[in-house]
Every structure is written in structure tokens, then in C-alpha cells.
C-alpha positions as CSV (number, residue, x, y, z in Angstrom):
1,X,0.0,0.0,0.0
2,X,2.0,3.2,-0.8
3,X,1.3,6.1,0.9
4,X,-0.2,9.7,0.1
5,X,2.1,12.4,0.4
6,X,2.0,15.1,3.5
7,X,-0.5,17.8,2.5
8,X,0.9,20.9,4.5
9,X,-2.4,23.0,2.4
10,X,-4.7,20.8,5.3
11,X,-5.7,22.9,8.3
12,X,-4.8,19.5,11.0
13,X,-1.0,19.5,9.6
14,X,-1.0,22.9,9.8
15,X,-2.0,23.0,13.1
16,X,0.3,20.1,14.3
17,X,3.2,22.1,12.6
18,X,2.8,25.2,15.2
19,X,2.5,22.2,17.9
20,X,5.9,21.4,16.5
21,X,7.5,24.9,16.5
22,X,6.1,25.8,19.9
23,X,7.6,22.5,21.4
24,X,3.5,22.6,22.9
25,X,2.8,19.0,25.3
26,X,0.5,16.9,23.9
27,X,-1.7,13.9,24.7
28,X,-2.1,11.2,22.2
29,X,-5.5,9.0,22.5
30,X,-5.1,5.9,20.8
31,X,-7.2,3.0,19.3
32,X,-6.3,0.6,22.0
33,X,-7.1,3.0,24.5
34,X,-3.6,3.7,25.1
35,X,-2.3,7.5,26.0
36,X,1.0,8.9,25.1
37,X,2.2,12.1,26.2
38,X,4.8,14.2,25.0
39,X,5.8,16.6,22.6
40,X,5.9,15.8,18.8
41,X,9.0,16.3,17.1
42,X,8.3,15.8,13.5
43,X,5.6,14.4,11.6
44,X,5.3,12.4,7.8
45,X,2.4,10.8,6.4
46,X,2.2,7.9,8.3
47,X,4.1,8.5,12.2
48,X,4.4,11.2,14.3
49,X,7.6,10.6,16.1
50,X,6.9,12.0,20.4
51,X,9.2,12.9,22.6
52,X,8.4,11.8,26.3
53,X,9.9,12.2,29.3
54,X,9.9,8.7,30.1
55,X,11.5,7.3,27.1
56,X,15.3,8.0,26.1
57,X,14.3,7.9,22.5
58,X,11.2,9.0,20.2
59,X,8.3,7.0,19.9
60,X,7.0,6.4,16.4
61,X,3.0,6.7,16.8
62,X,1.1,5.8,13.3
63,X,-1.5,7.9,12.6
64,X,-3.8,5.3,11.8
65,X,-4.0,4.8,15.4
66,X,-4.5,8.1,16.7
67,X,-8.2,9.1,17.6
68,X,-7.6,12.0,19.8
69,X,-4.7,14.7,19.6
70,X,-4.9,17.5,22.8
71,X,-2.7,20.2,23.5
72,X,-1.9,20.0,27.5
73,X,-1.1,23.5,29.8
């Protein structure tokens, strides 16, 4: 399955590109009722890579999975 290219024209990439700049924590809600929080460092068409406190490293998240995104503080 190939994937469609990052639309940066789409108001939700948009938005999760000023989450990016500000360095703003987030809370990721996912399909297996799983929550992540952290802030995102980058984002392509199919992961959004987190930064947590917890974890040394960044944590790929697909965005298939992802059902809620909230800004926290």
C-alpha cells in the first residue's frame, strides 16, 4: 500500500506544525485506548515521532491509530 504524500495545504498539519515549532505538550489518545504524552517532534504521512519524558528515544506513533490529539497546559 503506498502512501499519500503530506498535505501541508490541510488545516490539521497545519496545526500540528505550530504544535511542532512551539515545542506545545501533547496527549495522544489511541485506538487501544492507550495515552501517550509528549511533545511531537516531527511528523510524515504515516508517524508522528513523540518525545516523552519517560523514554530516552522517540516514539513512532502511526497515525492510523490516533483518535484523539490535545494540547496540554
Amino acid at each position: 500500500m503506498e502512501t499519500s504524500p503530506l498535505n501541508p495545504s490541510l488545516p490539521g498539519v497545519r496545526l500540528l506544525q505550530h504544535w511542532i515549532r512551539e515545542k506545545r505538550p501533547l496527549s495522544l489518545d489511541l485506538i487501544d485506548q492507550v495515552r501517550l504524552e509528549g511533545r511531537l517532534v516531527w511528523q510524515d504521512s504515516e508517524f508522528l515521532a513523540l518525545d516523552s519524558e519517560t523514554h530516552a528515544e522517540l516514539t513512532l506513533v502511526n497515525r492510523n491509530h490516533v483518535i484523539i490529539i490535545r494540547p496540554l497546559g
